[in-house]
C-alpha positions, 0 to 999 in steps of 0.5 A, spaced: 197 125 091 196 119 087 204 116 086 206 114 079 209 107 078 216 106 079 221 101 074 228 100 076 232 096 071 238 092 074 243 089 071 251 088 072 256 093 069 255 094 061 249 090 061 245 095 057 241 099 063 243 105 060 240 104 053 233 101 055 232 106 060 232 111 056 228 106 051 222 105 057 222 113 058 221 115 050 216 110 050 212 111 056 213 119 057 216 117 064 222 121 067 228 118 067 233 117 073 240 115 070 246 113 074 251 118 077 257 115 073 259 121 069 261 126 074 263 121 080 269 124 083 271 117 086 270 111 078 278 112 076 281 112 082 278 106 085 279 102 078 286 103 079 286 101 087 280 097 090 283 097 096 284 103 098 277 107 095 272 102 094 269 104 100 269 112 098 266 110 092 260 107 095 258 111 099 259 116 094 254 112 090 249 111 096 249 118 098 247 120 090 242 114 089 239 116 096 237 124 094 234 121 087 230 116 089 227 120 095 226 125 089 221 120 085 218 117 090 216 124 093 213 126 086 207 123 082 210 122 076 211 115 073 218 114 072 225 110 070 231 108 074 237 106 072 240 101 077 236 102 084 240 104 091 239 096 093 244 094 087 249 098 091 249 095 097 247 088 096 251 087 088 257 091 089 259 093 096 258 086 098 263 083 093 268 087 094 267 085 102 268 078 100 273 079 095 277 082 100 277 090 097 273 093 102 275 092 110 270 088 115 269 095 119 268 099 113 263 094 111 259 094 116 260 102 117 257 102 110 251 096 112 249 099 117 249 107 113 244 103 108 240 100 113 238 105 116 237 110 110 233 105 106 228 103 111 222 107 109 223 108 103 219 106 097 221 099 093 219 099 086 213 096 083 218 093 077 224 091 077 227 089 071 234 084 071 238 085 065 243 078 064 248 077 061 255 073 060 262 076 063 264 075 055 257 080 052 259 084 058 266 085 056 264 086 049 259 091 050 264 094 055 269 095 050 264 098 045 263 104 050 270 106 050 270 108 058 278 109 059 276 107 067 273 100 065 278 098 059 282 093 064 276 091 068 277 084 071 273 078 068 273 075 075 270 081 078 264 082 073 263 073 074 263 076 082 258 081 080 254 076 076 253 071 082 251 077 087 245 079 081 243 072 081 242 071 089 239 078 090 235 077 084 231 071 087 231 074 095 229 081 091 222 077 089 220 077 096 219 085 096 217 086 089 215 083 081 222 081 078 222 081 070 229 078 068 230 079 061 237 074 057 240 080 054 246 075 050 241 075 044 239 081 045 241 087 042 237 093 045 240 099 041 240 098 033 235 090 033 229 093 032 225 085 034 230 085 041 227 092 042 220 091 041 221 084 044 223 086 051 219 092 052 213 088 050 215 083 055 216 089 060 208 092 059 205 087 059 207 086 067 206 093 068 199 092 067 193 094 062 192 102 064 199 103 062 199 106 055 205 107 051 205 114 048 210 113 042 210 108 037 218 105 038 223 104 033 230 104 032 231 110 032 229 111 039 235 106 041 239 111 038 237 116 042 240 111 048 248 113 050 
């Protein structure tokens, strides 16, 4: 069984994955993977105190990101993934160890839980890194109205945004890395922003890959 090409797109939190995911999918007829942000049990308490479930959130996160990428790498259908498992470990739990949100023994606990679950599994063919400033993050953040995200602290997005910047450079050495400056960029309803970032995407997924719907901005609708 010939495997089907695998994107992921990165970025920090209210960057846009969400949207340009679902934009990828309706473009190219692949199937989409989104983040498990809706139903997680932990996302509200964890807002409210780091401290004490920063740790039961990511493993929680790493538990449902695990069973989803083992589910696309085992298929044969081209797909999309809405933050990879790497963002997981590398981004979040990392900061919140160097913030002091999460203990030196729960951090290697979880390290060495995703070391040994990540080993043999599959990188994607294409990483595409969505950037943005804290003040855009916040903007699009308070757009999407998440009761959970409404006092988010600006300091630990810039955190977050330093973290994307050192994984994103190391993350070359294992796979292609498209970064797109998303400040500009408004991939819902900006009909030139969207073709322009989905050109550049195509064009480093190569010749053989075809879009099978002509996009507009009604696609960006469809994303929530």
């Amino acid at each position: 069984m010939k495997p089907g090409q695998f994107v992921a797109v990165a970025g920090n939190i209210g960057v846009g994955k969400t949207h340009l995911t679902t934009l990828l999918a309706n473009q190219l007829g692949w199937r989409a993977y989104y983040e498990p942000v809706i139903n997680n049990p932990y996302l509200n308490d964890f807002y409210s105190d780091m401290d004490r479930w920063s740790f039961h959130l990511q493993v929680y996160f790493l538990s449902k990101r695990f069973e989803i990428h083992r589910e696309m790498v085992g298929s044969d259908e081209s797909c999309i993934q809405d933050r990879t498992i790497y963002e997981d470990k590398e981004i979040f739990a990392t900061t919140l160890y160097r913030q002091g949100n999460m203990p030196e023994r729960d951090y290697e606990n979880y390290t060495a839980l995703f070391d040994a679950m990540t080993s043999f599994l599959r990188t994607p063919d294409l990483i595409v890194y969505l950037r943005a400033r804290v003040g855009t993050l916040l903007d699009r953040i308070g757009c999407r109205g998440r009761d959970c995200e409404r006092d988010i602290d600006p300091a630990y997005l810039e955190a977050l945004n330093d973290a994307y910047e050192d994984w994103s450079d190391r993350a070359r050495a294992e796979t292609t890395v498209l970064t797109l400056e998303t400040d500009s960029m408004n991939l819902v309803t900006d009909e030139d922003a969207i073709h322009e970032a989905l050109g550049c995407i195509l064009g480093h997924l190569g010749p053989d890959t075809e879009p099978v719907h002509t996009l507009g901005v009604e696609a960006g609708a469809l994303a929530g």
